[in-house]
N, C-alpha and C positions, 0 to 999 in steps of 0.2 A: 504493500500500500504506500502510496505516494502523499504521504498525508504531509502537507506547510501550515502553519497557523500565525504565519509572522510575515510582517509587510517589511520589506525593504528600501530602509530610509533614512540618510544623509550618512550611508555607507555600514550599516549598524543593518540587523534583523530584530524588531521592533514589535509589541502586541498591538494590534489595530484598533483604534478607538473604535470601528464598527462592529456589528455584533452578527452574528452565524458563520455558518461555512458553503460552499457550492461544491456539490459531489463532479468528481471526471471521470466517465461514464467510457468503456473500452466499444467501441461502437460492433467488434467481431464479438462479441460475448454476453455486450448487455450488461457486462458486471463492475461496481462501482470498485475502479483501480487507486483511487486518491479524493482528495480534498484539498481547498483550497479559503483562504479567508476574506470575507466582506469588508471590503475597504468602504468609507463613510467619506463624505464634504472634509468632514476635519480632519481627515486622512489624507487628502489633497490637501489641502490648506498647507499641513506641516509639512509635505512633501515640497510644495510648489514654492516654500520660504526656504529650506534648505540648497532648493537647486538655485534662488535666485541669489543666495550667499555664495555656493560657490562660483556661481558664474565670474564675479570680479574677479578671482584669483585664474579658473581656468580658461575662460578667456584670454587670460596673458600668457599661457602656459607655451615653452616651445614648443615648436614644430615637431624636434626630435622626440620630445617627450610622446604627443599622441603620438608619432609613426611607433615607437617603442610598445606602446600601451596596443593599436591596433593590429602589430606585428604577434605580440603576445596573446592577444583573442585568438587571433586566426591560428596559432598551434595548439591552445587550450582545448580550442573545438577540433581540430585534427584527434588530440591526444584522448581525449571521451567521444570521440565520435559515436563509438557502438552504443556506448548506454544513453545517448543521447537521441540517435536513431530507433533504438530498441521503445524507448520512449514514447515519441512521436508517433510509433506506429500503433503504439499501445492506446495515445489519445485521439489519433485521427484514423486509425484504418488503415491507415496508409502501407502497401505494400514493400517488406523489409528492405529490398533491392533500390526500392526508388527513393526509399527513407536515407538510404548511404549517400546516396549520389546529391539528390535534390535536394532534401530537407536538412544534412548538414551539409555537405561538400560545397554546394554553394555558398550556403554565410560562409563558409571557411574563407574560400576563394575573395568575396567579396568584401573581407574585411582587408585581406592581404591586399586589395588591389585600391582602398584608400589609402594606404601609408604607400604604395608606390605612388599614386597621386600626387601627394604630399610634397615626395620629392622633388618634383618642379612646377608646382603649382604657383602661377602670379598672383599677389596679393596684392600688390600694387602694378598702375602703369602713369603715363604720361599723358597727358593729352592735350596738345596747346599749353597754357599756362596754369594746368591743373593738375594735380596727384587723387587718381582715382584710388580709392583702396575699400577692398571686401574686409569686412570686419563680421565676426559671427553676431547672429542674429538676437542669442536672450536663450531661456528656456523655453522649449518645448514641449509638447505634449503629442504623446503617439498613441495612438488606438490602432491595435490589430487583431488579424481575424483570425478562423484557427486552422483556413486550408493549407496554409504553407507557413507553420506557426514562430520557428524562429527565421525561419530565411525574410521573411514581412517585417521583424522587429529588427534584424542585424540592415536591414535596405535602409532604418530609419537611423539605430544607432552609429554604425559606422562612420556614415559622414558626421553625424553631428558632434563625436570624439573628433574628426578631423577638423571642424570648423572650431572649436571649440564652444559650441555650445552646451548646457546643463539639460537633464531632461527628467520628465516623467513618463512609464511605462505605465498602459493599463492593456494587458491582453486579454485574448479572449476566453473568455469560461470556458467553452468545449473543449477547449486546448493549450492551459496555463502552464500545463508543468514543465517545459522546457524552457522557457521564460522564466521559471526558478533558478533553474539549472546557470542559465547564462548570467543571472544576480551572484548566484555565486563565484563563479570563474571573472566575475570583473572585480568581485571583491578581492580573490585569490590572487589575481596580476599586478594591484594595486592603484588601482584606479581609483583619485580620489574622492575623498567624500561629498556626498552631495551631487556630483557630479549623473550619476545615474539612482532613478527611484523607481521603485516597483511599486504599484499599487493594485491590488485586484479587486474585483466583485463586479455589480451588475451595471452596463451600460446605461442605460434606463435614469440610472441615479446618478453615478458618477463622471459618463462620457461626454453628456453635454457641460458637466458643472468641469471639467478640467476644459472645454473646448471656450468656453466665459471668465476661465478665471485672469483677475485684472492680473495678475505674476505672469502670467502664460505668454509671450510674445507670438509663438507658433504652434500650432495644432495641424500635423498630418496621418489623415486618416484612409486607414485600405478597409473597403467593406465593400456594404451594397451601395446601391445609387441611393434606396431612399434615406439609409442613417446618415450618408455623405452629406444630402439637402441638411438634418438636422445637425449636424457640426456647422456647418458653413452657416446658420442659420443663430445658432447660439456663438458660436465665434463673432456676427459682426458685429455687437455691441459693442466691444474692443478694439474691432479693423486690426484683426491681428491675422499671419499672414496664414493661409489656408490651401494645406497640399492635399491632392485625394486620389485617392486610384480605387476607381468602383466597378465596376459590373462591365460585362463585356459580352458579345454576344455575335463570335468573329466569322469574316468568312474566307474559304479555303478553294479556290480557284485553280481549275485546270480548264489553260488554252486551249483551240484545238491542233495546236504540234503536240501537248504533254502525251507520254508515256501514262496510258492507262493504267495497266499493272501496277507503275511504281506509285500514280497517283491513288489508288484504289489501296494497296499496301500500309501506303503513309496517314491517310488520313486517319484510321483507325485511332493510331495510339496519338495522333494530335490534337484527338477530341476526348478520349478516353482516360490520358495520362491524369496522374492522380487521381483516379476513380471517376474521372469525370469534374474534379469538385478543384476548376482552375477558371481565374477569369478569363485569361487570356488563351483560352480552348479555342482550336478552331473547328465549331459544332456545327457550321454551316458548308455542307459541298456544292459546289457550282460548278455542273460538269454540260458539254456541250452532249445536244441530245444523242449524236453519232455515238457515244464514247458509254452509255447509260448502261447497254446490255452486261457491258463487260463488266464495268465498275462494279456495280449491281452483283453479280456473279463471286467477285472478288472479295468484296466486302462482307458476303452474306458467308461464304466460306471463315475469312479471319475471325470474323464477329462471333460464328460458332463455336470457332477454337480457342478465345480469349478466355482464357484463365482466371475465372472466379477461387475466393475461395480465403484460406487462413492469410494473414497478409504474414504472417510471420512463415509461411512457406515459401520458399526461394523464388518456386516457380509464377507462386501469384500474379498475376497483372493489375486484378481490379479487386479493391476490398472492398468494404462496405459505406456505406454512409455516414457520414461522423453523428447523428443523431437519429432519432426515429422522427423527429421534424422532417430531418430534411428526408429522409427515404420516403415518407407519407408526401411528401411536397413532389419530387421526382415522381412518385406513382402516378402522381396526381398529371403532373405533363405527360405519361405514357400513355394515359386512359384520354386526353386531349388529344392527343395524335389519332390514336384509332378514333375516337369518335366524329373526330372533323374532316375524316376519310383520307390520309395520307397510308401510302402505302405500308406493309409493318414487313421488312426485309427479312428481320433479325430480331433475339428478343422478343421485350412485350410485356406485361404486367405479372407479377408474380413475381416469388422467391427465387432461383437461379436452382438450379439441379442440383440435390444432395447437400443443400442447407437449409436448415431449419432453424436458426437462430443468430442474430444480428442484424445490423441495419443493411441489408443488401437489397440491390434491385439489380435488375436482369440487364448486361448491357442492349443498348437497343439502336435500331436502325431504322429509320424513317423514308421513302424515298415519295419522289411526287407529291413534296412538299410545296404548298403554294404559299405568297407573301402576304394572306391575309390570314395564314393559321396560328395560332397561338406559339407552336413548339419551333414560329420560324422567330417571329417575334421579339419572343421573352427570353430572360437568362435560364435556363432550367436546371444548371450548376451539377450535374451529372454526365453519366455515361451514355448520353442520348444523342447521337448525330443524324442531323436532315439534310436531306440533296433535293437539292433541284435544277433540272435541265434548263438550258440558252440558246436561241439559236443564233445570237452573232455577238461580239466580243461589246459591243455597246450594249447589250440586254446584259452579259454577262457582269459590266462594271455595272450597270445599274441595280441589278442584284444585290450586288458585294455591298454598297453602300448604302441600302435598302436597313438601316436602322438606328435605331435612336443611341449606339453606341458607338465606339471607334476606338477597340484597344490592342487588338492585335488583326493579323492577316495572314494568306497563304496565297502563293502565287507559283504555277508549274507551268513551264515551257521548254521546249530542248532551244529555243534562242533565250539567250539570256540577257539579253538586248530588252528584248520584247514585253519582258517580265517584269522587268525594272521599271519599264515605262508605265505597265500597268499598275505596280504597287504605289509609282507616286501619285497616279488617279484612285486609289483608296483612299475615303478618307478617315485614317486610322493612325493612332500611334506609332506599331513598326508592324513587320510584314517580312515573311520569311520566302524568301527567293526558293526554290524548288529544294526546300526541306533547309535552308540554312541553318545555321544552329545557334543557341542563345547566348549573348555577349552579353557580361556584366560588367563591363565596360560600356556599355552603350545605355542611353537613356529609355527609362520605360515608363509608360503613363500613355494616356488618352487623348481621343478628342471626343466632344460631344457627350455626351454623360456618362463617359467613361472615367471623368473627372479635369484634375488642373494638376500641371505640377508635372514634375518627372523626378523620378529614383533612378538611382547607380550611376556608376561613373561621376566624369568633371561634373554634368551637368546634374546632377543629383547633390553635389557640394555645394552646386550654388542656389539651390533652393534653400540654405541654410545659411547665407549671406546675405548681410546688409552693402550697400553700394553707399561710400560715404567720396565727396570731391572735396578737394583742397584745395582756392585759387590762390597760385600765387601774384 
């Protein structure tokens, strides 16, 4: 049992002036693995006056100090990776393979790739008869969610050790306890006090009251679109600055030069990866009608062979749903699809063969999807991907950008010329050329109610800078 009962605050493990606990519920099992403590207003209050004391001192702190401090995360989390992966899989489901890779391998990498930042980052420039210079912005306030529960909190932490900003943590209840884990290893590096605050319990109470509080200079938050509206919404009483990466609902485009096969192959696990439960999924395919039969064919075969099952089995692909919310939510868009007459490929409603316990739902395949059905629409945040046919490369782009989102994309061509040109007519955040692979070096966030702001890399440092001019 993963049981914490102490908030962590101005470097110290502290009793909460709130009162209960929030059970973390193993979603393959059903069975309650840990507990967690109800952070209160006055919990924030003492958090948000500690981070804004030490802001004075680390604020000025050198350069060499964070790269030291951010060099040292990134081997902390190397050096516990397994019980920290073993973890995550334990609170979200998340199959053990992609827990190694994704759920820690990335913060690892991501931390390491601020302090090489660092190293030649301009803090100042010239310009005419002025000295521009980025100065960190104040404390912070992050709210994260619990599909990708510490790679979501290390996208916020790392830069903001780099800029030298203070912060406060509130993560997500379905998936707090590696967010323990990382209070501890910043405690153990010696990062100092104040500088990082854990606070947990229920959004509801305390998300909007840290996204208002007059100490809070910034508040960036990764969720849905609608809590995004209610941060941005309790933040502007303070016009304090407001980062969000929400909801996404992407599309996955094959020209007609793409390779069928490799397109029918790929899209699988780029709508599937993490159970399905990714914003930046690309759950929509957009295939020219010639190319249907095949895809169609290809897909309905992998889809068959996709690997439900113990996520702690190697072989896993898909585990289950981090809550019985959301598995009843997911059903709920399966039984929308059949009943608004989209084809059912793959999948379908019901528990997946040979379980009988957890949050699981069947992955599923939708084809002859049209743009007025619900499951083309909405986020469904599952293992549920819908196609639908084009017949020329203008109906195709109209498609792609056929939603009220813009946070990721896919684009297949054997010219790659061709492709390019079409992912700049996406209007989407980034867009992966015929399977490209993820850079965390490169900026991530949205357009359109996908949010504001962008994470990782330079441009993710400078969402945690202030722009101050010097004339002389």
């Amino acid at each position: 049992m993963h049981t914490r009962d102490q908030l962590y605050i101005d470097g110290k493990w502290v009793q909460p002036i709130g009162t209960g606990s929030i059970d973390v519920i193993n979603p393959a099992t059903e069975e309650i693995i840990g507990k967690i403590p109800v952070g209160s207003k006055e919990d924030i209050d003492i958090a948000a006056s500690a981070a804004r004391i030490a802001f004075d001192s680390w604020s000025k702190s050198s350069i060499e100090t964070r790269i030291d401090i951010l060099n040292a995360l990134s081997n902390a989390l190397k050096e516990r990776g397994e019980d920290i992966a073993q973890t995550i899989t334990a609170e979200v489901g998340t199959p053990i393979g992609y827990s190694r890779v994704a759920m820690v391998g990335t913060p690892r990498v991501v931390s390491r790739s601020y302090a090489k930042i660092l190293e030649n980052f301009d803090w100042e420039e010239k310009v005419r008869n002025s000295i521009i210079c980025k100065e960190p912005i104040g404390v912070c306030a992050f709210i994260t969610p619990w599909n990708f529960p510490l790679h979501q909190i290390i996208g916020k932490v790392a830069p903001a050790i780099a800029a030298g900003c203070t912060m406060i943590l509130k993560p997500s209840k379905e998936a707090p306890l590696s967010a323990f884990i990382l209070a501890d290893i910043l405690h153990e590096i010696g990062l100092p006090s104040g500088v990082f605050n854990l606070v947990s319990g229920h959004g509801s109470e305390i998300g909007n009251y840290m996204s208002s509080h007059p100490e809070v200079d910034m508040v960036s938050f990764t969720g849905s679109t609608g809590a995004g509206i209610s941060v941005s919404e309790a933040a502007a009483t303070t016009v304090k600055r407001v980062t969000l990466e929400l909801g996404g609902k992407s599309a996955n485009v094959a020209l007609e030069d793409a390779d069928p096969t490799l397109v029918a192959k790929k899209a699988i696990g780029a709508c599937h990866q993490n159970s399905g439960q990714t914003c930046s999924a690309l759950t929509r395919l957009i295939i020219p009608e010639s190319m249907s039969n095949e895809v169609y064919e290809i897909i309905e075969e992998k889809n068959n062979s996709y690997t439900v099952g113990d996520p702690l089995e190697e072989s896993t692909r898909c585990g289950p749903m981090v809550s019985l919310r959301q598995q009843k939510s997911v059903s709920k868009y399966i039984e929308s699809g059949i009943n608004e007459g989209a084809t059912l490929i793959s999948g379908g409603l019901g528990m997946p063969e040979g379980i009988s316990k957890g949050y699981y739902v069947k992955p599923t395949i939708f084809a002859n999807v049209s743009p007025d059905m619900k499951i083309w629409k909405e986020e469904i945040f599952g293992p549920v991907l819908v196609i639908t046919t084009y017949k020329s490369e203008e109906e195709a782009l109209k498609l792609a950008n056929d939603s009220i989102y813009g946070l990721s994309g896919g684009v297949w061509s054997k010219d790659e010329k061709r492709a390019i040109k079409f992912a700049k007519d996406m209007r989407t955040g980034q867009v992966s050329v015929n399977g490209g692979a993820f850079n965390v070096s490169a900026p991530f966030g949205g357009y359109k109610l996908s949010g504001n702001g962008r994470e990782l890399g330079s441009h993710g440092l400078n969402e945690f800078l202030e722009i101050k001019s010097i004339q002389l």
